[in-house]
C-alpha positions in Angstrom: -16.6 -19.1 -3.6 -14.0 -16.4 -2.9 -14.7 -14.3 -0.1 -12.9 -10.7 0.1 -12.9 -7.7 1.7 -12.1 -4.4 0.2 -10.4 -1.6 2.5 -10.2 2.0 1.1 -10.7 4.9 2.6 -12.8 6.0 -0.6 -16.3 4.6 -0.6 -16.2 5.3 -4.9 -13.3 3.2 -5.1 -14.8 0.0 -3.4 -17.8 0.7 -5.2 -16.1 0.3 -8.6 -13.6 -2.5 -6.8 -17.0 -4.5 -6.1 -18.7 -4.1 -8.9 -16.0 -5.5 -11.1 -15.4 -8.6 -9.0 -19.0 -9.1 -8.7 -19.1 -9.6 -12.2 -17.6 -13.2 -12.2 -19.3 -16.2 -11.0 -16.5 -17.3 -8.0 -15.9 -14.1 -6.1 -18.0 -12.7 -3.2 -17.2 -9.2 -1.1 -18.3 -10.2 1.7 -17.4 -6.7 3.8 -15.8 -3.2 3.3 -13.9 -1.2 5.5 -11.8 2.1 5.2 -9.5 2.0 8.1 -7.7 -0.6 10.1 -10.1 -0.3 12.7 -13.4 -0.9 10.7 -10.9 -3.9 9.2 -10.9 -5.3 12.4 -13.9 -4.9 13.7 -15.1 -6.8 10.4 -12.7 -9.5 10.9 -14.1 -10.2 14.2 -17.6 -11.3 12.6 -16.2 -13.0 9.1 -14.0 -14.7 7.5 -12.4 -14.4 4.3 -9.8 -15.2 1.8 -8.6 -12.3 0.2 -8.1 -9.0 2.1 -7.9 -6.3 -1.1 -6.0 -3.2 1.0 -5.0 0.6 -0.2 -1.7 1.9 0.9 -3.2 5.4 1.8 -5.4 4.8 4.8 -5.8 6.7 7.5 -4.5 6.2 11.0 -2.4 2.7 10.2 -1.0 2.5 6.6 -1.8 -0.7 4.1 1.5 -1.7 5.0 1.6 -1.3 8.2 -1.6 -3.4 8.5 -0.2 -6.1 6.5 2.0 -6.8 9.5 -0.5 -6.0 12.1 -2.8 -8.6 10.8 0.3 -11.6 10.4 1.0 -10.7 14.1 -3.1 -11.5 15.2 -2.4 -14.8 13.2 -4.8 -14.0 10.5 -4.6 -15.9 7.4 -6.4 -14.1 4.6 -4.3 -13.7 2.3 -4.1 -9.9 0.5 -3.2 -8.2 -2.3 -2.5 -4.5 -2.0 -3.8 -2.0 -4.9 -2.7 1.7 -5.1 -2.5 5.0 -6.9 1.2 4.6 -6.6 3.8 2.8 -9.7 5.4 -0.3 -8.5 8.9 1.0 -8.4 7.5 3.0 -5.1 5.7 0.6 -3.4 5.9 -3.0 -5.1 8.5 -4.4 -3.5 8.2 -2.7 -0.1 4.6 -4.6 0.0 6.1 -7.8 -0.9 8.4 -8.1 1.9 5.6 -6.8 4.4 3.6 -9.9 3.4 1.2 -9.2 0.5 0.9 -11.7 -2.0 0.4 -9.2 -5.0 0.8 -5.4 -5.9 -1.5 -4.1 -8.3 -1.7 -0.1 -9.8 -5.5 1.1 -9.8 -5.1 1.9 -12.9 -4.6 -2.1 -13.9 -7.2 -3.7 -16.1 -10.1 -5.2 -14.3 -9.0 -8.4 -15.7 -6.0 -8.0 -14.3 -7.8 -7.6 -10.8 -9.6 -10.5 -10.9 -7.0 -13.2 -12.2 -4.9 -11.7 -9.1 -7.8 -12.3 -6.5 -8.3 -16.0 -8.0 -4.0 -17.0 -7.7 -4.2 -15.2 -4.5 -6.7 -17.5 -3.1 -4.6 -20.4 -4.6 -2.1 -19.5 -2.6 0.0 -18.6 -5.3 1.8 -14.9 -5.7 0.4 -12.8 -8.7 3.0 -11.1 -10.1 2.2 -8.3 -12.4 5.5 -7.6 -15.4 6.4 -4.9 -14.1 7.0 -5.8 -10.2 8.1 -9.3 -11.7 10.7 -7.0 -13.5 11.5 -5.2 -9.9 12.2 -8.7 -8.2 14.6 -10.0 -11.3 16.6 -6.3 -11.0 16.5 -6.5 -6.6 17.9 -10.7 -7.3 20.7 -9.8 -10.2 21.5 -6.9 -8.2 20.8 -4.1 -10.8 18.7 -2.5 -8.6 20.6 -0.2 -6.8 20.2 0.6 -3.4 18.8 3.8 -3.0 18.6 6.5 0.4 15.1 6.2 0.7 15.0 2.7 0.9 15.9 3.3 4.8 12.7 4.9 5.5 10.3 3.1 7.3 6.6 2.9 6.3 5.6 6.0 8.4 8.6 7.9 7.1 7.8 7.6 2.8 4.7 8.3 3.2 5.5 11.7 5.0 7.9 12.1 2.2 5.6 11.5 -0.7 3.5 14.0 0.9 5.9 16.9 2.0 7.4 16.6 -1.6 3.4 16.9 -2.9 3.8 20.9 -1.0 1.6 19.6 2.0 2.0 21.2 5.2 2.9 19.9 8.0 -0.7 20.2 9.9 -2.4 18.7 6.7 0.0 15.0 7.0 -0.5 15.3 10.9 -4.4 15.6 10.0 -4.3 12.6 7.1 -2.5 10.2 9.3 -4.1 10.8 12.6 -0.9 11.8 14.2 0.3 14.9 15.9 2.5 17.7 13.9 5.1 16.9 17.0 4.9 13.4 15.6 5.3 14.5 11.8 8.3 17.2 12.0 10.0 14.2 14.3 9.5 12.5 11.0 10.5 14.9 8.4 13.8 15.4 10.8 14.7 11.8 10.8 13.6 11.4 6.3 16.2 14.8 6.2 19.1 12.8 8.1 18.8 9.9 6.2 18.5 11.2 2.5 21.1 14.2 3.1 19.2 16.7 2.0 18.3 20.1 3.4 14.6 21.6 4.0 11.6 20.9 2.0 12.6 21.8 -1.5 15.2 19.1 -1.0 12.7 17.0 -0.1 11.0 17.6 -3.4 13.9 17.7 -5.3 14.9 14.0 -4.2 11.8 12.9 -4.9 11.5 14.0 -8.1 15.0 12.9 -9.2 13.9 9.4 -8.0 10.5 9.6 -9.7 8.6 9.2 -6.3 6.2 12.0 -7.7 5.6 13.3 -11.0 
């Protein structure tokens, strides 16, 4: 049997995460969390195989947890699922150490054969990160500003180029405003742009939001 653990801040999305692996005759959620410190809490008391992680959480990112977990030596293996295309996210996930990058809008068939390679040790490679890799290898992806942001830094970004305020990010990633405007000063430096409609503007030119 599989064991996995879904972590999402959204109690509706690991309900309908859950039901759909439930389904099949191998895989077992054996916890839930929706932050990295109800992740660890749970980890404390079970084991599993396959930690199924959001990017969007609160306090610690899904990214930022990825490493956070390889540092305590844990060795579930995860698979990160988000709201966001694989051309923002994908590879970035990757290199932090998950073994697959899924869209939640994928099918649920999708989801499962990911879980059962995942536990097999094996990457699951969905066409269109597989298409990301082949373009980062061949070198026709081009480096790109952003790609110098860290973590803490996109995700500021993604959300200062949505027309949140500054209080509203500080609020959704338990961190200070201080904290935040130090991070919109340093994502302005690198990207050379000026205020927050060049924020927005670089983000739509590079398709980070719609």
């Amino acid at each position: 049997m599989i064991r996995v653990v879904l972590v999402d801040d959204h109690a509706l999305i690991r309900r309908g995460l859950r039901e759909t692996l439930c389904e099949t005759v191998d895989i077992e959620v054996v916890g839930e969390a929706g932050s990295y410190g109800e992740l660890r809490a749970l980890l404390r008391d079970l084991q599993c195989d396959v930690i199924m992680l959001d990017v969007n959480l609160p306090g610690r990112n899904g990214l930022e947890i990825l490493e956070a977990l390889a540092v305590t030596g844990n060795t579930a293996r995860a698979i990160v699922l988000s709201q966001h295309p694989e051309d923002q996210y994908g590879i970035r996930a990757l290199r932090s150490g998950a073994m697959a990058y899924l869209n939640k809008a994928a099918d649920p068939a999708r989801l499962i054969e990911a879980v059962r390679t995942v536990a097999g040790g094996r990457r699951y490679l969905t066409p269109e990160v597989a298409h990301l890799l082949l373009d980062t290898v061949t070198g026709k992806l081009a480096s790109v500003p952003h790609d110098q942001l860290s973590e803490r830094e996109m995700q500021t970004l993604l959300m200062i180029a949505s027309g949140r305020r500054l209080s509203e990010i500080a609020r959704a990633l338990a961190l200070s405003p201080k904290t935040v405007s130090v991070y919109r000063a340093r994502i302005i430096e690198k990207l050379g742009v000026s205020g927050n409609a060049g924020l927005a503007s670089y983000a739509l030119r590079h398709g980070l939001i719609d």
